[in-house]
C-alpha positions as MATLAB code, in Angstrom:
seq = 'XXXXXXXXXXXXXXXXXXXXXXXXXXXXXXXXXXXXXXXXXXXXXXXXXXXXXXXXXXXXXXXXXXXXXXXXXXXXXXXXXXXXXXXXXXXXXXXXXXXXXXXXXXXXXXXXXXXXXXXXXXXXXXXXXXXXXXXXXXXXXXXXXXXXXXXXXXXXXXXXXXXXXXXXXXXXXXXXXXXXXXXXXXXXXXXXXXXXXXXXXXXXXXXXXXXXXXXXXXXXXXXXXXXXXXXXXXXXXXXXXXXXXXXXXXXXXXXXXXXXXXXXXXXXXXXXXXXXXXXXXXXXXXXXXXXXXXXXXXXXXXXXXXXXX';
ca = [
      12.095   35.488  -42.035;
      16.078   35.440  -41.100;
      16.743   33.230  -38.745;
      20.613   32.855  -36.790;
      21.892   29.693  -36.426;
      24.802   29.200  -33.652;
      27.412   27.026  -34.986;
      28.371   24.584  -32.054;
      32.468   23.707  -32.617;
      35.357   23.234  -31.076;
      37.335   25.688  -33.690;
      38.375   23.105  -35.547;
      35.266   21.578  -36.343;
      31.866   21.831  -36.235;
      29.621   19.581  -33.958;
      26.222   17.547  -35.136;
      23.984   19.215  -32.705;
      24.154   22.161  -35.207;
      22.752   20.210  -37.884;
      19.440   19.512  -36.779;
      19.221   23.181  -35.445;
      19.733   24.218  -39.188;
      17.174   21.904  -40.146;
      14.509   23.558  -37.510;
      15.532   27.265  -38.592;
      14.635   26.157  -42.379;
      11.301   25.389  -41.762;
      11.104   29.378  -40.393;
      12.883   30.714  -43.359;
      16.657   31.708  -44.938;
      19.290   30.334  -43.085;
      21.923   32.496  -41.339;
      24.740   30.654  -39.144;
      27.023   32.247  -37.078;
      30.884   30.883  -36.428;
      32.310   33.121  -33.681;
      35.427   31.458  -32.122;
      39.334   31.988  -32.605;
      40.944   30.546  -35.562;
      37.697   29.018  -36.337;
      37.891   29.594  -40.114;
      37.574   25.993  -41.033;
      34.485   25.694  -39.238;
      32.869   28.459  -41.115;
      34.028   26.940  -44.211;
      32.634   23.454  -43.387;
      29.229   25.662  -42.694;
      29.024   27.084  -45.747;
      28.636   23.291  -47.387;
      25.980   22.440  -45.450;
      22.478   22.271  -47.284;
      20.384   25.312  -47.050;
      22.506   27.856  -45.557;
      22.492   31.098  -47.260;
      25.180   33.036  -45.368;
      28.092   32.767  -42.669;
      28.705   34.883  -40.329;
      32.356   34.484  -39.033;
      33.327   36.318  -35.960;
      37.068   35.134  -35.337;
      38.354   36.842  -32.247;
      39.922   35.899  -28.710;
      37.380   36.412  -26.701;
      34.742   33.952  -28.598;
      37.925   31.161  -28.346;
      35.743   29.256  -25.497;
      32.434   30.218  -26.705;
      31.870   32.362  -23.050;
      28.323   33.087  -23.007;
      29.262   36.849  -21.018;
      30.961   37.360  -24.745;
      29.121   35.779  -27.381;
      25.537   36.875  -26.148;
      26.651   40.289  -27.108;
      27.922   39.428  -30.302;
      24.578   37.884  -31.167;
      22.197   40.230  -29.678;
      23.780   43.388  -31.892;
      23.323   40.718  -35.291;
      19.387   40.223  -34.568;
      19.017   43.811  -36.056;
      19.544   41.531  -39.241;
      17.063   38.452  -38.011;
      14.433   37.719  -36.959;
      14.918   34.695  -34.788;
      18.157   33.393  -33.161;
      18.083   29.116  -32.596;
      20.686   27.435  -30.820;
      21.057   23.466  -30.219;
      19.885   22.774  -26.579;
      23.351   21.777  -25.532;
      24.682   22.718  -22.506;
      26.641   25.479  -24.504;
      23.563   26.712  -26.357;
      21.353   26.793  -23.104;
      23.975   29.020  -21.662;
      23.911   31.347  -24.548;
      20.695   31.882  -25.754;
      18.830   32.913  -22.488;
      21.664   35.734  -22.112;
      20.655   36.867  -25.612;
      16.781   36.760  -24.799;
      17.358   38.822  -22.062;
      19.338   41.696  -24.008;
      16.282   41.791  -26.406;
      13.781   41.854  -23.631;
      11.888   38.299  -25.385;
      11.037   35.529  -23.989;
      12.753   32.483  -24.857;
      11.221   29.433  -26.408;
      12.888   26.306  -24.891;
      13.267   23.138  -26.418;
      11.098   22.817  -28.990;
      10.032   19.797  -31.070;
       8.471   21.223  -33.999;
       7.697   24.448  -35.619;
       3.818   24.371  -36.465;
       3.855   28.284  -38.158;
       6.241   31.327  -38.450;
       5.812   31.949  -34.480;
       4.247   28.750  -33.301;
       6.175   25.854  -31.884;
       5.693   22.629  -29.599;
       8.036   21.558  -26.728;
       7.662   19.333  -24.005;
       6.392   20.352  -20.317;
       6.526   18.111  -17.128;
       9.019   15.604  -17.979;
       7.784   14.705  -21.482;
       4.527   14.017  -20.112;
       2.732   16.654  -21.887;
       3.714   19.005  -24.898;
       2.884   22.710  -25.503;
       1.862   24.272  -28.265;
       3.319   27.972  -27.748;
       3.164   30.882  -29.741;
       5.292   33.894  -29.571;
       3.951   37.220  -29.698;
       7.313   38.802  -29.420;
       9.181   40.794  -32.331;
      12.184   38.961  -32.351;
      12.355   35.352  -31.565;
      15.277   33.035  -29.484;
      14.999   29.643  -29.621;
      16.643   26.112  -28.760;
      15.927   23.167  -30.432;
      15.842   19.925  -28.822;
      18.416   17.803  -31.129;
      16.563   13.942  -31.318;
      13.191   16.065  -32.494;
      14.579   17.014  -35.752;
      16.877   15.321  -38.826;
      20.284   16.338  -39.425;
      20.956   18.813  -42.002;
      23.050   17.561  -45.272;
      26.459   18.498  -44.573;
      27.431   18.673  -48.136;
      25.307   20.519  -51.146;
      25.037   23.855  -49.732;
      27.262   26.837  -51.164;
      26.944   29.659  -48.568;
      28.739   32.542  -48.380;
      31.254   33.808  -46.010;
      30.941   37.192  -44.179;
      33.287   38.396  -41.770;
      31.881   40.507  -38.537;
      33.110   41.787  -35.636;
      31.342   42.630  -32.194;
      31.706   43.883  -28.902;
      35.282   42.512  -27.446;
      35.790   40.762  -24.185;
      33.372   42.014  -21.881;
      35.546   41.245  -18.998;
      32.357   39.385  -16.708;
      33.948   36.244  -16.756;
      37.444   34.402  -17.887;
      38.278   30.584  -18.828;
      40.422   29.013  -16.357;
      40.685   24.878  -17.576;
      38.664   22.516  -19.108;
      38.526   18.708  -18.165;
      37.559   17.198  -20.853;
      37.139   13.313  -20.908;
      38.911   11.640  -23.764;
      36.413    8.110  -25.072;
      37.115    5.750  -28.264;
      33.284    5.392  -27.620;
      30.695    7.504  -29.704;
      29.414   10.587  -28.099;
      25.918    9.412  -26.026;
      23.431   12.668  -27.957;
      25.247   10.844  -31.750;
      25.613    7.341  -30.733;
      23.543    5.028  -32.550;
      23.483    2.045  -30.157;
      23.263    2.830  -26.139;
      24.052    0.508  -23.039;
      23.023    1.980  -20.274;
      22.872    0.723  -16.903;
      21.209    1.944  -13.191;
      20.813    1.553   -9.800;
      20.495   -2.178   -9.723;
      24.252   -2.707  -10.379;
      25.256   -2.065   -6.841;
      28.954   -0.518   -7.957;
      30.896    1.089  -10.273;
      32.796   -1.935  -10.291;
      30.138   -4.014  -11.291;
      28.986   -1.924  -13.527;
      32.608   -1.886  -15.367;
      32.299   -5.686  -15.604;
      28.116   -5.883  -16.507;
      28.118   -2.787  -19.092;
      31.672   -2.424  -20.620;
      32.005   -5.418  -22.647;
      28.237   -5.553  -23.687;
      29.306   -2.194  -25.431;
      32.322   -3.408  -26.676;
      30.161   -5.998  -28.458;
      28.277   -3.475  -29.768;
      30.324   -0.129  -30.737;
      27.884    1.681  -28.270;
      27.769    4.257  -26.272;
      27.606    4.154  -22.295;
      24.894    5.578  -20.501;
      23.514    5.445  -16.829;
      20.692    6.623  -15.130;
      20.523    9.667  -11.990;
      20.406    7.491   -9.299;
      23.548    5.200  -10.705;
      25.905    8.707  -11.614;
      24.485   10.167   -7.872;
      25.391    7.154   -6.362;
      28.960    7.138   -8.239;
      29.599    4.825   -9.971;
      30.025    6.497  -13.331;
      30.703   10.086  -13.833;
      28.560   12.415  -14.672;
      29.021   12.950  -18.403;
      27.073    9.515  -18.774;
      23.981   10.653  -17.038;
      20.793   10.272  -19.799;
      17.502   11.799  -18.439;
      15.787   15.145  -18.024;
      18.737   16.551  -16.027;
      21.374   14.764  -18.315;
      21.721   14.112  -21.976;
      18.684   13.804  -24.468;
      19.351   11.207  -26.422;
      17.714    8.469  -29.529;
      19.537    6.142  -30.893;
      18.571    3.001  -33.122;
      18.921    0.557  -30.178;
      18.601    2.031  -26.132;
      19.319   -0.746  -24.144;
      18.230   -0.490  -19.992;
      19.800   -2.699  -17.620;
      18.838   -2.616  -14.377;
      16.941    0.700  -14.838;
      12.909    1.197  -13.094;
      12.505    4.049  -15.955;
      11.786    6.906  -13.239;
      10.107   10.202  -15.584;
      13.155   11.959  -15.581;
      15.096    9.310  -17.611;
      12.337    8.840  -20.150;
      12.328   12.035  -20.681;
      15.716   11.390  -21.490;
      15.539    8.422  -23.883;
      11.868    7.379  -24.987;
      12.116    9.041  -28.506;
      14.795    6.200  -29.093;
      14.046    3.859  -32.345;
      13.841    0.188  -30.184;
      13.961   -0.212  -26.477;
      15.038   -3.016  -24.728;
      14.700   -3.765  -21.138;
      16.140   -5.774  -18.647;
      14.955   -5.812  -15.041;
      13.866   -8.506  -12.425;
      10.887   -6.332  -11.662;
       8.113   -6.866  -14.291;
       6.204   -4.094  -12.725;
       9.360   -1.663  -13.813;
       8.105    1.733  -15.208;
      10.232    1.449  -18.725;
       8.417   -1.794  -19.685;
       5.433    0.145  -20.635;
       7.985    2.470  -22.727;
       9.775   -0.870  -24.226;
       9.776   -2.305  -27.309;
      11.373   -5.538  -25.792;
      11.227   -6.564  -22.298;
      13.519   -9.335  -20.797;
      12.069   -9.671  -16.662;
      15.220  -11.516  -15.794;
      18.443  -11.280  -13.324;
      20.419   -9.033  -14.867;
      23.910  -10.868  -13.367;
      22.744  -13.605  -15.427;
      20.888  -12.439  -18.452;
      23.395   -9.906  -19.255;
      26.960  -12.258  -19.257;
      24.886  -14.736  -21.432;
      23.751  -11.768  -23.609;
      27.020  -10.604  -24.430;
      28.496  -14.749  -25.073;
      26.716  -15.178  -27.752;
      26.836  -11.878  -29.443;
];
């Protein structure tokens, strides 16, 4: 089996979410991925090293600069005459691509998936995380997206693929990008970070929040996270949001302060390595997920916390 791998990047290099894709398409077969951006050479080159890739695909063109779905799904759908399956990372850019291209080859798409249990059979999570599927496909061809924490990374070095050069359909003229607003952090990205502080409801502000999380972090090199009801009540933005309708994360170390652990943010951050909670209410939802459980006032516990590290 073929399988086509879409290189997430920024075309200038690529991003980690690719890597564990890679890693999920190996265990279906050889290992196609596909660059398609504008000046994005470098990125296919950086491809080709990592382990297990067979071939590149490079599609360099203006109209895949911004990776618009209304331009890329084309591109991707006329390569499947080569493949077999097409597997994207389940990032916001690869959930906006790969349904377009399950819908130009009339397949259903298989969303999320954990683990691939056969050439066509795969398990993903259903209600929340509370339950996981085993689905198999009975289509011909197959379009996937793989949930990132659920798999290892791929090598980045080792691998000695080849690079092909391809061209596609141009601009299909459905939709145009206008700006992006793109928040600039010294602080690791939230799906790669290894340690996570992340903070809810309970901190009554964003101003408190600024003065309980921020220099806990600091302390720690980690990454900033919140829960729903803390981004919906404003008092971070909404790049920070971990949960079923945020970012999917694991780290080494999640760290909850001040958060009940509603379903839709452990769906978000129970595969983590070591939880630790803090909450006043010893009845709180994410102590049965946590590894380490402080019941204590978080205006108190936290400040002391971050003294003595």
């Amino acid at each position: 089996m073929k399988t086509l791998v879409w290189v997430e990047h920024d075309n200038a290099e690529m991003k980690d979410a690719t890597l564990a894709a890679v890693t999920a398409a190996s265990k279906l077969g050889e290992v196609h991925l596909l660059v398609a951006g504008s000046g994005c050479r470098a990125v296919a080159e950086q491809a080709a090293k990592v382990a297990g890739v067979g071939k590149v695909h490079l599609a360099d063109d203006a109209a895949y600069e911004h990776a618009l779905a209304e331009n890329v799904a084309p591109l991707i759908a006329d390569q499947m005459g080569h493949h077999d399956a097409f597997v994207a990372p389940a990032t916001t850019t690869g959930k906006n691509i790969a349904p377009r291209v399950a819908a130009l080859l009339d397949v259903m798409q298989i969303s999320d998936i954990l683990s691939v249990e056969g050439e066509k059979t795969f398990t993903r999570p259903i209600y929340a995380g509370n339950a996981i599927a085993t689905v198999e496909s009975s289509d011909a061809k197959l379009v996937i997206t793989v949930r990132g924490t659920a798999f290892d990374k791929a090598a980045t070095e080792g691998g000695s693929g080849t690079i092909e050069e391809i061209s596609g359909p141009a601009d299909a003229g459905l939709s145009s990008f206008v700006s992006a607003e793109i928040a600039e952090s010294d602080r690791p990205e939230l799906t790669s970070a290894k340690v996570i502080v992340s903070g809810g409801r309970a901190l009554k502000d964003g101003e408190t929040f600024e003065q309980i999380i921020t220099p806990l972090a600091d302390k720690l090199g980690a990454g900033i996270g919140a829960s729903r009801a803390a981004v919906d009540a404003g008092y971070v933005p909404n790049d920070y949001q971990v949960g079923q309708t945020g970012k999917i994360v694991a780290p080494e170390v999640y760290i909850a302060i001040g958060i009940s652990g509603a379903i839709q943010h452990l769906a978000g951050m129970k595969d983590s390595k070591t939880i630790i909670a803090i909450n006043k209410d010893e009845d709180a939802p994410i102590f049965q997920v946590a590894d380490i459980g402080l019941v204590a006032d978080l205006f108190k516990a936290v400040p002391e916390l971050t003294e003595k590290l």
